[in-house]
C-alpha positions as CSV (number, residue, x, y, z in Angstrom):
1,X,14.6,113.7,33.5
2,X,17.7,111.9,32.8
3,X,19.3,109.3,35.4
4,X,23.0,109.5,36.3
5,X,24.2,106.1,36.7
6,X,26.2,105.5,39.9
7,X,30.2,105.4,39.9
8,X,33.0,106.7,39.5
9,X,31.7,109.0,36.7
10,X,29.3,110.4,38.8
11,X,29.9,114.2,39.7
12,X,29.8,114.9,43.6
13,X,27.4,117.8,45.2
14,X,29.1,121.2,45.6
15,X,31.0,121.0,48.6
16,X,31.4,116.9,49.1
17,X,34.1,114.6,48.2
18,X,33.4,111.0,47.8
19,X,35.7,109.0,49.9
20,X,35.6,105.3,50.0
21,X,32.7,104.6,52.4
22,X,31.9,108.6,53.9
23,X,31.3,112.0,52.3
24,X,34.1,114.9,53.1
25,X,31.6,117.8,53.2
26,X,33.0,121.5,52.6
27,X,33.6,122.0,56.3
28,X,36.0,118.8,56.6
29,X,33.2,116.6,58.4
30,X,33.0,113.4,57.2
31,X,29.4,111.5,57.3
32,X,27.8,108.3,55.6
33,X,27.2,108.3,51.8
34,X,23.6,108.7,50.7
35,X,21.5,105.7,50.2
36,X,21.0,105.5,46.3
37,X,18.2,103.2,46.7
38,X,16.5,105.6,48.8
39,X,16.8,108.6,47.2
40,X,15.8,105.9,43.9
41,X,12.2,105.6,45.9
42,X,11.5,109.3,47.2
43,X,12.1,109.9,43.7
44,X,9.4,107.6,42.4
45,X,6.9,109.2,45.3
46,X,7.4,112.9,44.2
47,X,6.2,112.2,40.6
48,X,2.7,111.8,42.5
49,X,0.5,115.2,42.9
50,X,-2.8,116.6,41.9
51,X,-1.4,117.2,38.1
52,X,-0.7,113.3,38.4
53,X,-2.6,111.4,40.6
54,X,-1.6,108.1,39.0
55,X,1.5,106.2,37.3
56,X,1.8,103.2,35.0
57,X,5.4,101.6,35.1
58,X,6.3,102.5,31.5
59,X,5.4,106.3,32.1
60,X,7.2,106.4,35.2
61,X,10.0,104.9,34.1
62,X,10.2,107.6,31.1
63,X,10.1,110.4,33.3
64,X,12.4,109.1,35.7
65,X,15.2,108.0,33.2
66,X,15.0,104.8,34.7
67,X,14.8,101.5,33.7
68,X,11.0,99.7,34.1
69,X,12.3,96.6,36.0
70,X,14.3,99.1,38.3
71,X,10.5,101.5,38.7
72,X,8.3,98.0,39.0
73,X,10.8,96.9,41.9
74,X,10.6,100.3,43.5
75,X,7.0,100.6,43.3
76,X,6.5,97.0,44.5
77,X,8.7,97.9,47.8
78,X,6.3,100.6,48.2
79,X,3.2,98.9,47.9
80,X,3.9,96.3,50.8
81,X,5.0,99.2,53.1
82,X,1.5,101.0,52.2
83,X,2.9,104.2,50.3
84,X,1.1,103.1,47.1
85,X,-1.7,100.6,46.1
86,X,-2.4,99.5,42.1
87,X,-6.1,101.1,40.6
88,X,-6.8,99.4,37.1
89,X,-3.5,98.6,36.6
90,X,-1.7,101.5,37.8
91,X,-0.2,103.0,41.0
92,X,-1.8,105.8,42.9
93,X,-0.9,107.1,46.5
94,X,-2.2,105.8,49.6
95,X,-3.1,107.6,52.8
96,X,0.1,106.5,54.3
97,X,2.1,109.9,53.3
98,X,-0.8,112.4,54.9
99,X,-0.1,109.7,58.5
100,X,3.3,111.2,58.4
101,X,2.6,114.5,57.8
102,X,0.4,114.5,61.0
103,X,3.7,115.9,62.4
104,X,3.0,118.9,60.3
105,X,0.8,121.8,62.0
106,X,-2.8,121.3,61.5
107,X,-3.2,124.6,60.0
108,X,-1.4,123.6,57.0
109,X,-3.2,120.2,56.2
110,X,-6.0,118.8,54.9
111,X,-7.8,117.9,58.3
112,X,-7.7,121.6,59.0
113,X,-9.4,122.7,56.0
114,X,-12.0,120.1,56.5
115,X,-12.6,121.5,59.9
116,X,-12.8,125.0,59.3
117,X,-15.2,124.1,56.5
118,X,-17.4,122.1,59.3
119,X,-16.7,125.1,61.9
120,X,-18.4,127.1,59.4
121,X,-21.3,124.8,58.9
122,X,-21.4,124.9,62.6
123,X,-21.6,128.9,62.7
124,X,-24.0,129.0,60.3
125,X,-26.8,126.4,61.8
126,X,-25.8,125.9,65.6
127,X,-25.7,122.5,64.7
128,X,-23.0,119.7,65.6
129,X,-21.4,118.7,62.1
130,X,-19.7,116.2,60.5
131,X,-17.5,114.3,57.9
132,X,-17.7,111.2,57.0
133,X,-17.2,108.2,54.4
134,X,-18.4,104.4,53.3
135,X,-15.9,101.9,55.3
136,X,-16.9,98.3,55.2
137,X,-20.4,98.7,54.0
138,X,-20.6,101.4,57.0
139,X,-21.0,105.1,57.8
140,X,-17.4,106.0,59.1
141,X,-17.8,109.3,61.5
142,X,-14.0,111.1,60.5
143,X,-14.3,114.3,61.5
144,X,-16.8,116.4,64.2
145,X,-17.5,120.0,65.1
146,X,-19.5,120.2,68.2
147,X,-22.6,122.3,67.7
148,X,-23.0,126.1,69.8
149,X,-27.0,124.7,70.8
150,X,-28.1,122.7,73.5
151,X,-29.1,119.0,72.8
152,X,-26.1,118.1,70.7
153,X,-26.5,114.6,68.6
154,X,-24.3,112.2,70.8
155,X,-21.2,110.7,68.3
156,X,-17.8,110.2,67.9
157,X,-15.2,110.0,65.7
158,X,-13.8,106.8,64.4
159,X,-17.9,105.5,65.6
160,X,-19.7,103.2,62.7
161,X,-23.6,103.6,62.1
162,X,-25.8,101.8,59.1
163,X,-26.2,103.3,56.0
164,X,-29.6,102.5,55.5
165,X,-31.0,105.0,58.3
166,X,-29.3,107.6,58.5
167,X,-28.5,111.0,55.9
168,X,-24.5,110.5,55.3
169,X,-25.5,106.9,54.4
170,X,-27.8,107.6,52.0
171,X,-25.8,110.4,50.3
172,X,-22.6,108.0,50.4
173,X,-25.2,105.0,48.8
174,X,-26.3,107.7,46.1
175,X,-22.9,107.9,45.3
176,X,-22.1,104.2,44.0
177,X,-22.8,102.7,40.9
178,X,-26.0,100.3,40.8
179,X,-24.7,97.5,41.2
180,X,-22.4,97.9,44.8
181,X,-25.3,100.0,45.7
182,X,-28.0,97.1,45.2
183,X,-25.7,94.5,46.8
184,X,-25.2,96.8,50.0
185,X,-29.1,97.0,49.9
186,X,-30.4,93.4,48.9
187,X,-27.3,91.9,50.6
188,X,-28.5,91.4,54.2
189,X,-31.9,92.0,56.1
190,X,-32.4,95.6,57.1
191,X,-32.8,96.7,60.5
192,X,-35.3,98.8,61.9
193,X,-33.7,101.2,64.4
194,X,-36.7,102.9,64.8
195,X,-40.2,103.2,63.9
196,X,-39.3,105.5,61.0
197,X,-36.4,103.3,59.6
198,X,-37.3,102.3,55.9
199,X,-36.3,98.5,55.7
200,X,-37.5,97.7,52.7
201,X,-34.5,97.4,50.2
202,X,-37.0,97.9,47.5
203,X,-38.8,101.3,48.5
204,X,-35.2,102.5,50.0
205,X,-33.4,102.0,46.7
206,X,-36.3,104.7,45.2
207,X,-35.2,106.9,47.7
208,X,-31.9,106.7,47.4
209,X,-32.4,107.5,43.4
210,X,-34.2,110.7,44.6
211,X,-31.2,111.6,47.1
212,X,-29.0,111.6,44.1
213,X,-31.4,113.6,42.0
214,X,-31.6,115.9,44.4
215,X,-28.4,116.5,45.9
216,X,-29.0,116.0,49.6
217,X,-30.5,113.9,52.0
218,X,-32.7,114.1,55.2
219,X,-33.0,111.8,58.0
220,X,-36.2,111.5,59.6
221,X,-35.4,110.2,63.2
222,X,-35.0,107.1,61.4
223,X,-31.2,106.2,63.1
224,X,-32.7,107.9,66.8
225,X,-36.3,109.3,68.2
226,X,-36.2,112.9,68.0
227,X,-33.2,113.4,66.0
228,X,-32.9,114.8,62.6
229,X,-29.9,115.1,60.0
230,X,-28.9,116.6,57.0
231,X,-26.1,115.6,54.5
232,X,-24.6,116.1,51.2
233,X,-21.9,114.9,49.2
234,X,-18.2,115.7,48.3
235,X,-17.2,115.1,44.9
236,X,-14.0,114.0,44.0
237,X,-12.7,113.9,40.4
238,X,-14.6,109.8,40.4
239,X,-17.6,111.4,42.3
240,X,-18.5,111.1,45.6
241,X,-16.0,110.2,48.0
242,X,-17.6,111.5,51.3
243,X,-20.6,113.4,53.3
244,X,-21.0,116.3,55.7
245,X,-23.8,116.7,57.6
246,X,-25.6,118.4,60.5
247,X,-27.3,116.9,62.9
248,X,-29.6,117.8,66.1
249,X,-33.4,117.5,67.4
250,X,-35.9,117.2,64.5
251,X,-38.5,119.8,65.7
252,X,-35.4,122.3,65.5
253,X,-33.9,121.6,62.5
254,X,-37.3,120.7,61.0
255,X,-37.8,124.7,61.5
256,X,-35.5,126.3,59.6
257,X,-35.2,123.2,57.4
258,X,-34.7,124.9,54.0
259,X,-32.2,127.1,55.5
260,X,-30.2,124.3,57.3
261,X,-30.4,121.8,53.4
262,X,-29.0,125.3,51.7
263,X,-25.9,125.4,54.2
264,X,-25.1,122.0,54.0
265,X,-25.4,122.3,50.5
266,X,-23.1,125.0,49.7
267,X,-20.3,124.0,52.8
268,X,-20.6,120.6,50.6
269,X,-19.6,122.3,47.4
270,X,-16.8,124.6,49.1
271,X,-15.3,122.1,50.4
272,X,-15.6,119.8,47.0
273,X,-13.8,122.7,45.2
274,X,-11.4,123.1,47.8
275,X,-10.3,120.2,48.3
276,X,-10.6,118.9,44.6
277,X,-7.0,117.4,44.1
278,X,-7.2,115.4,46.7
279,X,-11.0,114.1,46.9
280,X,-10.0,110.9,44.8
281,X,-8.2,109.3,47.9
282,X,-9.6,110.7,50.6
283,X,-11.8,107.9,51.2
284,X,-8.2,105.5,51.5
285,X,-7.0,108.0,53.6
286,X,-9.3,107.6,56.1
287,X,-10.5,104.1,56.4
288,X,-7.2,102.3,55.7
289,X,-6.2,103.9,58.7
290,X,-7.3,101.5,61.3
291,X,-6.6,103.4,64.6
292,X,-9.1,105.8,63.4
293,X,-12.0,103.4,63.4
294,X,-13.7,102.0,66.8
295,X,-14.3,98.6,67.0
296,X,-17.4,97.3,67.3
């Protein structure tokens, strides 16, 4: 895309005359000339998408038809206001655009796909659900469905639990590479909630292997007495970037248990596939948003 330099060269939009410091539109109204510099940066953010998640400052430049020192100062003013961050060197999106688009109905958003997913998960086993990803070496609750049964799991959104005991953790552990995974482990001492909590880093790492073999996880009143969940991971194009789950008394979800793994299982992939393009940063948009997370 080529770049018309600004002047007196430049060709007006249909219906506007340039004039000195205001724009003469067709109708005779006179109003404040656009702000080059602006337009410059909105440019620079709609070159992000799903067919590319992520810019270097020569490759941006080139399709831009601007000049790199002109793109590396744009994209530099966007990274302190928190519309883009650097990954390996290059710039990728930040959760700061979907804030924003909060103003845009529900229906039409990300958020609402998640929770119709969940409300389906929710149909299908009575059972409260939720979303969730790693923030600060934590399970982040993000999104809930209430569950149609009695004796609902008591949580909240924006509420922190350990990985250790509980089913998202372990699926959201299962997802790291060995090495964050062992220092979240072997880092500090780790608690026993209950008498079921595994604590020891050693025979918890095994399991954690076997959570990833098998594609789901189960926890065993190990977070609460009488309370069992299920959970399984979304994949992202990088691999997992969060975990659903259902959650409610063990003896009833211990009943139907293959049932309940299978739903969680396939609402998992649905929403994997669904949500594909945007999987990579739905982690950042979620815990760099700090209103969303209660303090402790």
């Amino acid at each position: 895309m080529a770049h018309t330099p600004p002047g007196p060269s430049r060709r007006p939009r249909a219906g506007h005359v340039d004039a000195g410091t205001a724009t003469v539109r067709g109708d005779g109204s006179r109003g404040a000339v656009p702000v080059e510099s602006a337009r410059r940066a909105l440019r620079v953010l709609s070159c992000f998408g799903p067919d590319h998640a992520e810019w270097g400052v020569t490759g941006l430049a080139a399709a831009l038809g601007m000049h790199k020192s002109t793109v590396h100062r744009l994209l530099l003013t966007l990274e302190e206001e928190g519309f883009v961050r650097q990954s390996s060197g290059r710039y990728v999106l930040t959760w700061r655009l979907l804030e924003i688009a909060a103003g845009i109905p529900l229906r039409d958003g990300l958020r609402q796909t998640t929770l119709d997913h969940l409300a389906r998960l929710v149909t299908k086993s009575g059972e409260t659900a939720h979303l969730a990803v790693l923030y600060a070496g934590q399970v982040l609750y993000v999104e809930k469905v209430e569950g149609t049964r009695r004796l609902r799991m008591p949580s909240a959104v924006g509420r922190r639990v350990p990985l250790h005991c509980t089913a998202l953790g372990k699926v959201l552990l299962a997802g790291l590479d060995g090495a964050e995974r062992r220092r979240l482990l072997f880092g500090e001492p780790l608690q026993a909630v209950t008498v079921h909590t595994i604590v020891d880093p050693e025979q918890l790492e095994q399991h954690i292997l076997e959570v990833a073999r098998q594609g789901y996880a189960i926890d065993h009143e190990e977070i609460e007495e009488g309370l069992m969940c299920i959970a399984a991971p979304v994949y992202g194009d990088n691999g997992t970037c969060a975990a659903i789950s259902i959650a409610g008394p063990a003896s009833r979800l211990q009943a139907q248990l293959e049932q309940h793994v299978t739903a969680v299982r396939e609402t998992a992939e649905e929403l994997s596939a669904e949500l594909r393009p945007w999987t990579p940063q739905l982690r950042e948009m979620w815990t760099t948003s700090g209103a969303r997370v209660i303090p402790d």
